[in-house]
NUNU-441948 format. One record per residue (C-alpha): residue in three letters; chain; x, y, z; residue number from 1. Coordinates in steps of 0.5 Angstrom, whole numbers, padded with zeros to 4 digits. Example, Ala and Ser with C-alpha at 12.3 -4.5 7.8 and 13.67 -1.06 7.14 Angstrom:
BEGIN
[atom 'ALA'; 'A'; [0025; -0009; 0016]; 1] [atom 'SER'; 'A'; [0027; -0002; 0014]; 2] 
This chain:
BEGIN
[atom 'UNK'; 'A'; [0184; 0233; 0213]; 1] [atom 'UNK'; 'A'; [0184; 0227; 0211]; 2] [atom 'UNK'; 'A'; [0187; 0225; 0204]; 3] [atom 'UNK'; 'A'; [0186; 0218; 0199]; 4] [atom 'UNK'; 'A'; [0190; 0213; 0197]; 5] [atom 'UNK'; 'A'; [0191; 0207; 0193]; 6] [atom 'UNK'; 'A'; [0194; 0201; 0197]; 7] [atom 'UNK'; 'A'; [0195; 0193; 0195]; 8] [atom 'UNK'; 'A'; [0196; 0189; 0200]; 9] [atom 'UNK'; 'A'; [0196; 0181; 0199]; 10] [atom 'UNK'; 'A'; [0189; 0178; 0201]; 11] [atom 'UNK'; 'A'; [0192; 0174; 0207]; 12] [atom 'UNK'; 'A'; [0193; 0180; 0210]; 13] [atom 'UNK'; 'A'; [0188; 0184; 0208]; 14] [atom 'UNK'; 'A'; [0183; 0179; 0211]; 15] [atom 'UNK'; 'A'; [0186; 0179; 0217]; 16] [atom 'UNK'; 'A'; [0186; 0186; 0218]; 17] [atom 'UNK'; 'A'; [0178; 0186; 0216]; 18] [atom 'UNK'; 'A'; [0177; 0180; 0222]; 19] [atom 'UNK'; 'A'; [0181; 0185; 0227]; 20] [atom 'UNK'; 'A'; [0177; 0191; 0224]; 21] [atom 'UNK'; 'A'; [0170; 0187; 0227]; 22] [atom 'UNK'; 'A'; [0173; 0185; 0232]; 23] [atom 'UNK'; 'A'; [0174; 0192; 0234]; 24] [atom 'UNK'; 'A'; [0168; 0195; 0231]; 25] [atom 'UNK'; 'A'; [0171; 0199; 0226]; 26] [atom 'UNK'; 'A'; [0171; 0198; 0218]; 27] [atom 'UNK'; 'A'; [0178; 0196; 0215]; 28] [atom 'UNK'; 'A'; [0180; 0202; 0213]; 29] [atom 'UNK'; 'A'; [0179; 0205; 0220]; 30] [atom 'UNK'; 'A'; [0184; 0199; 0223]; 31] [atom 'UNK'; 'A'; [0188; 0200; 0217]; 32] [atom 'UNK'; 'A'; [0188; 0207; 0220]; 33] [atom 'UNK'; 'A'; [0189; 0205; 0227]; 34] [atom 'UNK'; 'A'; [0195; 0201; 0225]; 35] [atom 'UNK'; 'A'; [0199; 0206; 0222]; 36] [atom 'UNK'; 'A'; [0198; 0211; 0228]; 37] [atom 'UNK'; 'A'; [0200; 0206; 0234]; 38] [atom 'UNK'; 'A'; [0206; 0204; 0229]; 39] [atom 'UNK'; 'A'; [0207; 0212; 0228]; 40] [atom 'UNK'; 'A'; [0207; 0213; 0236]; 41] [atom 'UNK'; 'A'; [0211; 0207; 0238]; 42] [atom 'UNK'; 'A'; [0216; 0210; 0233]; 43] [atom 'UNK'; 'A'; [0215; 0217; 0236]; 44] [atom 'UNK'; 'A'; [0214; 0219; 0229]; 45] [atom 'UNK'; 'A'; [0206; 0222; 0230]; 46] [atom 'UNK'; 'A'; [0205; 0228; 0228]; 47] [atom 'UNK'; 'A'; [0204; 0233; 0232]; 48] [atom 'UNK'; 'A'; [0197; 0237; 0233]; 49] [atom 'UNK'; 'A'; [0198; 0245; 0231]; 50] [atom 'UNK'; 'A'; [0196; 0250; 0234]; 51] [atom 'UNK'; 'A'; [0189; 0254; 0231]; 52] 
């Protein structure tokens, strides 16, 4: 399930994001997404999938 949120973020970045989301392929949100899990993983804090 995914869950909405607002986020600011300063319009330089914003933009960049934007431009690697399509180079990419994928909208801003969808990178956005993406950066989070890769920094989640490195991290070795990604959640870890449940079992059904």
């Amino acid at each position: 399930m995914k869950k909405n949120f607002a986020l600011r973020v300063d319009s330089e970045i914003y933009d960049a994001i934007e431009k690697w989301a399509a180079d990419e392929f994928r909208s801003a949100n969808g990178q956005i997404e993406w950066i989070l899990a890769e920094a989640l993983k490195k991290a070795k804090r990604y959640p870890k999938k449940k079992e059904q």
